[in-house]
C-alpha positions as CSV (number, residue, x, y, z in Angstrom):
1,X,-58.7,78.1,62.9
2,X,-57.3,81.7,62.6
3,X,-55.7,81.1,59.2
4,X,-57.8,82.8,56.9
5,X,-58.8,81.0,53.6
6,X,-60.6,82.7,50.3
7,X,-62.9,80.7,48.1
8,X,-64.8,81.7,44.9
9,X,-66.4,84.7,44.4
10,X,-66.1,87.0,47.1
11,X,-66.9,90.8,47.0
12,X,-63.8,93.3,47.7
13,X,-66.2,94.3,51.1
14,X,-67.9,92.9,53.8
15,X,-71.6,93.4,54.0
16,X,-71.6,95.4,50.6
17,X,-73.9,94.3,47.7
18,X,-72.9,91.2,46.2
19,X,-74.6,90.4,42.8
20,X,-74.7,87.7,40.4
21,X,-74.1,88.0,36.8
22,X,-77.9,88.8,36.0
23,X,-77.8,91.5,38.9
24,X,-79.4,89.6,41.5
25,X,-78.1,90.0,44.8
26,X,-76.4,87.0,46.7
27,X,-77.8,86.4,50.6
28,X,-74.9,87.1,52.8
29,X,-74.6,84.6,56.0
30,X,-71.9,85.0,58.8
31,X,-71.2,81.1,60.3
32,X,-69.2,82.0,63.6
33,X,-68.6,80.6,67.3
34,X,-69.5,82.6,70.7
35,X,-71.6,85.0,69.5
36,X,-69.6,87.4,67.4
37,X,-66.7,86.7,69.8
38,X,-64.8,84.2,67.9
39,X,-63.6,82.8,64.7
40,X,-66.5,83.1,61.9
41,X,-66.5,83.4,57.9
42,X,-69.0,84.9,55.4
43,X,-71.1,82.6,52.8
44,X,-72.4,84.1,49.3
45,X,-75.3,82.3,49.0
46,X,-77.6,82.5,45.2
47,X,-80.5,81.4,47.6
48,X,-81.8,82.8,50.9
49,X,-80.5,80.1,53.8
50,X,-83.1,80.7,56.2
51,X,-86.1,79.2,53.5
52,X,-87.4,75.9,54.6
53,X,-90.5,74.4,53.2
54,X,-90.9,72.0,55.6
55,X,-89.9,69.9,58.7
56,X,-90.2,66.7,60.4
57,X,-89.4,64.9,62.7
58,X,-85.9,62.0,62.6
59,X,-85.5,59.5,64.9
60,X,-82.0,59.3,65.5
61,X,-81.9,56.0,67.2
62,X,-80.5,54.7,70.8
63,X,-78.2,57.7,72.2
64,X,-79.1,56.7,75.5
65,X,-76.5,55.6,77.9
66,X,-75.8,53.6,80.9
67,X,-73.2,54.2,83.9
68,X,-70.1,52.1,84.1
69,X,-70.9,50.7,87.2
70,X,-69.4,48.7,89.0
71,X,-66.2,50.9,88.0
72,X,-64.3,48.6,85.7
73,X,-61.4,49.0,83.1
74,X,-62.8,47.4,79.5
75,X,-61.6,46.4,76.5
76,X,-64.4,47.0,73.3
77,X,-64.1,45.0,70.1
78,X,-65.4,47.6,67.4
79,X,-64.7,45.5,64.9
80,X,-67.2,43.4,65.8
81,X,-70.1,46.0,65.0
82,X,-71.9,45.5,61.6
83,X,-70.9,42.5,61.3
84,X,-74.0,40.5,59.6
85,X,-75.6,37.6,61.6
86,X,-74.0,34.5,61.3
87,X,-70.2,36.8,59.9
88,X,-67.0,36.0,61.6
89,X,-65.1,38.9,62.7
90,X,-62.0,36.7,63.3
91,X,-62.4,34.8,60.1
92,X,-59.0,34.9,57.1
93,X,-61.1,35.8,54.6
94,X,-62.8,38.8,56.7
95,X,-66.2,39.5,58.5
96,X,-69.3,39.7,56.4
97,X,-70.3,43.2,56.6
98,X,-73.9,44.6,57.3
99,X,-75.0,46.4,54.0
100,X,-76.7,49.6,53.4
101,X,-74.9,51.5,56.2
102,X,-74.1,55.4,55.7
103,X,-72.1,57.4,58.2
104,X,-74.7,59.8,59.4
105,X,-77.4,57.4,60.4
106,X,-75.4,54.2,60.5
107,X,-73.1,55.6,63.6
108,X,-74.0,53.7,66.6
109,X,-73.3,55.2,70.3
110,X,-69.9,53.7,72.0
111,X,-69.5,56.0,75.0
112,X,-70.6,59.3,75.9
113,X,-71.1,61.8,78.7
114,X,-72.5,65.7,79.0
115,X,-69.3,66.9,76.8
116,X,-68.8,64.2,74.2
117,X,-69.9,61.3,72.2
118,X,-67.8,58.2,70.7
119,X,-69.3,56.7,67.7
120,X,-68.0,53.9,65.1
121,X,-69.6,53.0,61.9
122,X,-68.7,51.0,59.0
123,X,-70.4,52.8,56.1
124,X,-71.0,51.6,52.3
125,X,-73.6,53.5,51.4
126,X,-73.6,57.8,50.4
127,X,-75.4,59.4,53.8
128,X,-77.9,62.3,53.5
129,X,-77.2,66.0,53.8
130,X,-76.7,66.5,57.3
131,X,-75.4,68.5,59.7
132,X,-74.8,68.7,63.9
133,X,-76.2,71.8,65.4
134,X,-74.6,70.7,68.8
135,X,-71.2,70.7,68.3
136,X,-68.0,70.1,66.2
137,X,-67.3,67.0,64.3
138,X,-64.2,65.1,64.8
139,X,-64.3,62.0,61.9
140,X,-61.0,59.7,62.2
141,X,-61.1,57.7,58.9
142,X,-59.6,54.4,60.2
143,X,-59.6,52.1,57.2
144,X,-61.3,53.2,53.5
145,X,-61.9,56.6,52.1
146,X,-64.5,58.9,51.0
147,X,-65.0,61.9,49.4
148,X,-66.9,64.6,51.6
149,X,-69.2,67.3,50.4
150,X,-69.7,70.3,52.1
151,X,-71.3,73.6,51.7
152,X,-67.5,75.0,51.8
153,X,-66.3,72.3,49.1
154,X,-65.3,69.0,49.3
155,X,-62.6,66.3,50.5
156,X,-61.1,63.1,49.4
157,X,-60.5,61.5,52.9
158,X,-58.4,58.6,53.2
159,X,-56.9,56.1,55.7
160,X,-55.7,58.2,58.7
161,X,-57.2,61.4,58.0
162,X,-58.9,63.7,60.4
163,X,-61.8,65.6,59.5
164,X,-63.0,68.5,61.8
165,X,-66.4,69.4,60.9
166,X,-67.6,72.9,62.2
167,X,-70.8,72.7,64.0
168,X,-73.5,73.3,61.5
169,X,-71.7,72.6,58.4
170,X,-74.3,70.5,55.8
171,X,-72.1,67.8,54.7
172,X,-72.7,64.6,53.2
173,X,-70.4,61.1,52.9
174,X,-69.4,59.6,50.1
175,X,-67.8,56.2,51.3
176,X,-65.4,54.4,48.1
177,X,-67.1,51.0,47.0
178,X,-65.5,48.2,45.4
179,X,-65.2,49.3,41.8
180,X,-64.6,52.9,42.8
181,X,-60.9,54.0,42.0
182,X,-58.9,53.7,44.7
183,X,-60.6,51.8,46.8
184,X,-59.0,49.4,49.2
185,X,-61.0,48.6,51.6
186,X,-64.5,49.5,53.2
187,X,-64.5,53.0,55.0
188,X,-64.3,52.6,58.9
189,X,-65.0,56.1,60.8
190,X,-64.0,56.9,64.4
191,X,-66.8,59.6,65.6
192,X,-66.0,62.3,67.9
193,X,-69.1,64.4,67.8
194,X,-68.8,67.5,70.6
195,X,-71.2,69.5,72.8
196,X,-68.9,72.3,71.8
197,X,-66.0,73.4,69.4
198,X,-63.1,71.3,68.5
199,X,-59.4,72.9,67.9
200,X,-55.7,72.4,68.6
201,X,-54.5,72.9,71.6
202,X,-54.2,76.7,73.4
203,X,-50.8,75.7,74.4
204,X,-49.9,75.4,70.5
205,X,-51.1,78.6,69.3
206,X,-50.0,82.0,69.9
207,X,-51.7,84.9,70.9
208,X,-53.3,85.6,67.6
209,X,-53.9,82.0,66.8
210,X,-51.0,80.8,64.6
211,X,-49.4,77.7,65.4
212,X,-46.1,78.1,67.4
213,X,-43.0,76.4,66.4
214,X,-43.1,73.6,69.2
215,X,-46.2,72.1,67.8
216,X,-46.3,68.5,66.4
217,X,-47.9,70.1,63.1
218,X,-48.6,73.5,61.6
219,X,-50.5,75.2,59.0
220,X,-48.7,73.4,55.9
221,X,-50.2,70.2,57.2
222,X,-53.8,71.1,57.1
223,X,-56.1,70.3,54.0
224,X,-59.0,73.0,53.1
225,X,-62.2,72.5,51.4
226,X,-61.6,72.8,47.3
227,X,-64.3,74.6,46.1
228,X,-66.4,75.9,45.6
229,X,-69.6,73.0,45.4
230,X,-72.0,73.5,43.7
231,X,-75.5,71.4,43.1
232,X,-75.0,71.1,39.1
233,X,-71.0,70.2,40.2
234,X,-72.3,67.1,42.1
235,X,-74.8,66.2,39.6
236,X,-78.2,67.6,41.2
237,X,-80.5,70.5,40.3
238,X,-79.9,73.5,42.1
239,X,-84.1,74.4,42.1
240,X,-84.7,70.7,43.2
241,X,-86.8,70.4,46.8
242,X,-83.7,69.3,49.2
243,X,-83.7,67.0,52.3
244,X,-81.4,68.1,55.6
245,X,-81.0,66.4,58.4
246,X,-80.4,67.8,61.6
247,X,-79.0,66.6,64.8
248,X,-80.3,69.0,68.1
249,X,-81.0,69.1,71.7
250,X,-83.9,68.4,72.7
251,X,-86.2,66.4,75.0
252,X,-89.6,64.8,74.9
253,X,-90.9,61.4,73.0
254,X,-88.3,61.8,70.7
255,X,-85.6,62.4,72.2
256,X,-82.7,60.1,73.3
257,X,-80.1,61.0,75.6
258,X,-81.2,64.0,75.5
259,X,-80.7,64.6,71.7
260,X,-83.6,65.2,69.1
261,X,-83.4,64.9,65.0
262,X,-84.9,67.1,62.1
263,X,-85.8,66.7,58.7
264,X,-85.5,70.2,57.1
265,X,-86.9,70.4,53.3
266,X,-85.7,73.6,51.2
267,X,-86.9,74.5,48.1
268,X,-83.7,74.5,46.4
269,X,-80.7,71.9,46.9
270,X,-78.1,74.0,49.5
271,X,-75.3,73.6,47.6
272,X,-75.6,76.5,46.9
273,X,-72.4,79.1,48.0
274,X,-70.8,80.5,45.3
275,X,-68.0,82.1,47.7
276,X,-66.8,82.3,50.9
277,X,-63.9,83.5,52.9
278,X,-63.2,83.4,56.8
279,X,-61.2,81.7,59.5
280,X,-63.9,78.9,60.3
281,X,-64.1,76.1,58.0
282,X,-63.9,71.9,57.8
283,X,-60.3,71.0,57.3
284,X,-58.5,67.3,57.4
285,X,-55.7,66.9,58.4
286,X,-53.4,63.2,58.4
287,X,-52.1,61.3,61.5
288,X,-48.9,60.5,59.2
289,X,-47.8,64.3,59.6
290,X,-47.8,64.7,63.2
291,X,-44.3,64.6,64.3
292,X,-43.9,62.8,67.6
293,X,-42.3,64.2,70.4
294,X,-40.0,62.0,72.2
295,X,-37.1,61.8,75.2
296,X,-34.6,60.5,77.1
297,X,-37.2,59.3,79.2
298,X,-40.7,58.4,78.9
299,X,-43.3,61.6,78.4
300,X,-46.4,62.2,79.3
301,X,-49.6,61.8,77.5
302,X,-50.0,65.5,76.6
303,X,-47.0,65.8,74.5
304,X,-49.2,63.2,71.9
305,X,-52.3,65.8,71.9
306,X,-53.7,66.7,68.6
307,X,-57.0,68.4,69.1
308,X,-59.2,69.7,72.3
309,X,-62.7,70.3,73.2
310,X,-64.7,71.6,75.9
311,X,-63.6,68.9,79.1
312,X,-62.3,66.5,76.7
313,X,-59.0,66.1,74.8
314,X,-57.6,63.9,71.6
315,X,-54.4,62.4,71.2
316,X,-52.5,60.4,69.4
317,X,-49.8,57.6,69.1
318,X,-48.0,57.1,65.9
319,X,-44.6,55.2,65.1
320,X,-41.8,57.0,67.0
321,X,-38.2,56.4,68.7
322,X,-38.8,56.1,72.1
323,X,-36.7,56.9,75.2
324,X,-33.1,57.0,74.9
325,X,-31.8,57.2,78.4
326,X,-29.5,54.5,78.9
327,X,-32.0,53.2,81.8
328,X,-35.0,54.0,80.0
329,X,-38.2,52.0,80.4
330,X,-40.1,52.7,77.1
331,X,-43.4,51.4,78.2
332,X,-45.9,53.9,80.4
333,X,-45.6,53.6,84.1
334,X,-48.4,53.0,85.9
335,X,-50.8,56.0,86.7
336,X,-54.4,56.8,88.1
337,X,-56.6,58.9,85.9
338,X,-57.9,61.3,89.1
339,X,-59.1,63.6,86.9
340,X,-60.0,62.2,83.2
341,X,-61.2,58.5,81.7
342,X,-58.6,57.3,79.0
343,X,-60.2,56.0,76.1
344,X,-57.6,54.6,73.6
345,X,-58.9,53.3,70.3
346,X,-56.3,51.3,68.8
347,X,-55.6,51.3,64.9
348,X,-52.4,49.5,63.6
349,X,-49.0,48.2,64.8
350,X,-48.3,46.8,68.3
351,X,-49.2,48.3,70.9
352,X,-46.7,47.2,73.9
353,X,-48.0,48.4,77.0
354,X,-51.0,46.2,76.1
355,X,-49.9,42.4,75.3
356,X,-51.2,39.9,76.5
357,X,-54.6,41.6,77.1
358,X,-56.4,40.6,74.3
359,X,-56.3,44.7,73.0
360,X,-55.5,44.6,68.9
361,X,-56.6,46.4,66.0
362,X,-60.6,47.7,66.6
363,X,-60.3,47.7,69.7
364,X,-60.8,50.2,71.9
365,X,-59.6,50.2,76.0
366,X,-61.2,52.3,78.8
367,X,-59.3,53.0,81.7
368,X,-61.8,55.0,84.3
369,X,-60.8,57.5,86.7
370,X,-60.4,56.1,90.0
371,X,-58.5,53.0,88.3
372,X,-54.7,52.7,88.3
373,X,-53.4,51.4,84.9
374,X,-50.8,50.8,83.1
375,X,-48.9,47.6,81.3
376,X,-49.7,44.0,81.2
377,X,-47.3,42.4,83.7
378,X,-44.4,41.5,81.6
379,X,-44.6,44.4,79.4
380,X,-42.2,46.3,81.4
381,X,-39.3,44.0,81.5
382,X,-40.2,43.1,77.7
383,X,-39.7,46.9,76.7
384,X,-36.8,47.4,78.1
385,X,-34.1,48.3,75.5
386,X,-36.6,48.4,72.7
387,X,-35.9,51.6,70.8
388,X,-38.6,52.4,68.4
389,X,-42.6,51.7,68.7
390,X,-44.7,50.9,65.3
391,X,-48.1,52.1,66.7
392,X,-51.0,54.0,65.9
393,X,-53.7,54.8,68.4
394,X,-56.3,57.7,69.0
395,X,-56.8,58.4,72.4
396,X,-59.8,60.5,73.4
397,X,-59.1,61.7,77.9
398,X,-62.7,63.2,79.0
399,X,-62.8,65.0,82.4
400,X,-65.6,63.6,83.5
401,X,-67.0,60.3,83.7
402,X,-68.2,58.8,80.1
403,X,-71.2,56.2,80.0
404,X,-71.6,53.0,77.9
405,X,-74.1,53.4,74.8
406,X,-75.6,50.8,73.3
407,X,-72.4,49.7,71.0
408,X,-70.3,49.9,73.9
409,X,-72.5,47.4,75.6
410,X,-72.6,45.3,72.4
411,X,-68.9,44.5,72.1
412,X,-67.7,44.5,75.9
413,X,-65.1,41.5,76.0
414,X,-66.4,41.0,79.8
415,X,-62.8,39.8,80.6
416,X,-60.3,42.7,80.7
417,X,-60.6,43.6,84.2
418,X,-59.7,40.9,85.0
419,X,-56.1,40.4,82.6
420,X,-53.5,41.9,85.0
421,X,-54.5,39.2,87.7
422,X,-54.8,36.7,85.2
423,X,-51.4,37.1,83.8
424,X,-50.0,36.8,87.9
425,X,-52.0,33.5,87.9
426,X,-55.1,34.6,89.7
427,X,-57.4,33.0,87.2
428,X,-57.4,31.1,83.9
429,X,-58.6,32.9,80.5
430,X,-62.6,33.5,80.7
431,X,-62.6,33.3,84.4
432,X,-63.8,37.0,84.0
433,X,-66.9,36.3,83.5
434,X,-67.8,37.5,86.9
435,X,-67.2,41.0,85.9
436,X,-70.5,42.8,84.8
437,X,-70.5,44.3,81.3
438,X,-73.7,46.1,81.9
């Protein structure tokens, strides 16, 4: 982000001596992107960053992938992850949730290519200090809320917040448990982790990085850190021997889909910046203050686009009048995704295009290039003269092909291929089976 923020104690210079109130000086660090070339800000440290007293090895678990091959559309039930052995995820009363789950090491792998990873965890448990030294964070908080710590400051995240997490920033989750205030219901997280920096889009900013009057959101809407954090602030002693963890490239015995894990130990806990200031920081920002745009006639994907990444893009759907021409089809017509797969994660609402498919809340669709999409048959003729969609997805378009991990694998419905032909009578519910969901 280019809007500059100020935090704490800062000195009036750049790379001038900074001290603290006993004349020690503070350890100056410059976090930026590209080499010097791009957005950056400047910690105030009261420890030196680069100290580690030890390091380890972390296993970060299966990242490995597998080709979707034979090309097929699919339809993923997340919502039927961590659910505990013999738990219902269809059941009134609500699935029976795996315990002891944090956000960090609890994500399991959905899909993922060279340029991006999809992840979903249900998390009940406070993660370790972590951070990603591959790429930016993109957290979607679908149900729940947490409160986040960083080395900026900290968040309260809630139901439909974005978090963008700067690559490198040590953060750890919080999740809200039953007894905490405001808790409503166990924290679901959407994980977009990237092989490079996540922003809004170009086409949204202008030349010196301020966002343009067109955009579905500006400035006003983004939440910063509040800070500064502090170790005594969180309840742990600043001099205390700290545990990291950090996700890398890598390759080897360790490694998984060609990612490795550390285990830093500092001698001091790194909650530790007294003051920063800069242009490159964690912000959230809430899918409730994106303001849709809309037509006479139905647009295009790209006027839903929130946030971008290196060969990848993210979107979203939220409640909105839709087309008002008096021969409008409100529904998407059908297209081929040459270029990009469409990965649509659905959250809330009902999602028209889709009925009939077996798609609902959890679930997530992928639509490959080199398959044309598009509704259910009916959902054309059952659109037309509706006037106003309640719907919230998040739609994730890579530009090249993305793999099945291990949670994709898991939750595969093995059917949606096949529901277009089913619903023109070419085969009874289940008669998809034939379709491979390795």
């Amino acid at each position: 982000m280019a809007y500059y923020r100020s935090t704490g104690d800062v000195p009036p210079k750049r790379h001038t001596q900074h001290r603290d109130p006993q004349g020690r000086l503070y350890s100056e660090e410059l976090m930026g992107e590209e080499g010097f070339s791009s957005d950056s800000s400047l910690l105030y440290h009261r420890n030196i960053p680069s100290a580690v007293a030890d390091a380890r090895v972390w296993e970060l678990g299966d990242m490995s992938t597998v080709p979707n091959h034979p090309l097929l559309p699919r339809h993923l039930k997340l919502h039927d992850l961590f659910v505990q052995d013999g738990g219902d995820a269809g059941a009134d009363a609500g699935p029976a949730l795996e315990q002891g789950v944090d956000v960090v090491t609890g994500r399991r792998l959905v899909l993922g290519n060279a340029d991006v990873r999809l992840l979903y965890v249900v998390a009940d448990t406070p993660s370790p200090l972590y951070r990603n030294a591959i790429g930016d964070e993109c957290v979607y908080v679908e149900r729940g809320g947490a409160r986040v710590e960083t080395v900026f400051g900290s968040f309260q995240v809630a139901e439909g917040d974005y978090l963008i997490l700067p690559r490198a920033t040590t953060h750890r989750w919080l999740p809200l448990v039953e007894g905490d205030e405001g808790f409503v219901e166990p924290l679901r997280a959407y994980v977009i982790e990237a092989n490079s920096h996540i922003g809004p889009p170009k086409r949204y900013l202008s030349r010196f990085g301020q966002l343009l009057e067109h955009a579905p959101y500006c400035e006003r809407d983004l939440r910063g850190p509040q800070g500064p954090l502090l170790a005594e602030d969180v309840g742990a002693d600043p001099a205390a021997p700290t545990e990291v963890l950090v996700k890398h490239r890598g390759s080897g015995e360790h490694s998984s889909g060609g990612l490795v894990g550390t285990v830093y130990t500092y001698p001091y806990h790194p909650f530790d910046v007294v003051g920063w200031d800069g242009c490159l920081y964690p912000y959230a920002f809430n899918i409730a203050d994106f303001e849709p745009i809309t037509g006479r006639v139905h647009q295009p994907p790209p006027v839903h686009q929130v946030f971008e990444g290196n060969n990848f893009v993210v979107c979203n759907f939220v409640p909105r009048k839709v087309d008002y021409h008096p021969l409008a089809v409100p529904v998407p017509y059908y297209h081929s995704n040459v270029d990009s797969d469409e990965i649509m994660f659905y959250v809330d609402g009902d999602y028209e295009a889709r009925k009939g498919s077996g798609i609902g809340k959890g679930s997530i669709s992928v639509h490959p290039g080199g398959h044309a999409h598009g509704p259910q048959p009916g959902a054309t003729e059952a659109s037309l003269g509706v006037e106003y969609f309640d719907e919230t997805a998040v739609m994730v378009d890579t530009f090249r092909p993305l793999e099945l991990g291990e949670a994709g694998r898991a939750v595969d419905d093995g059917v949606y291929a096949g529901s277009w032909n089913r619903a023109l009578g070419g085969g009874a519910e289940g008669s998809g089976e034939v379709f491979s969901t390795s």
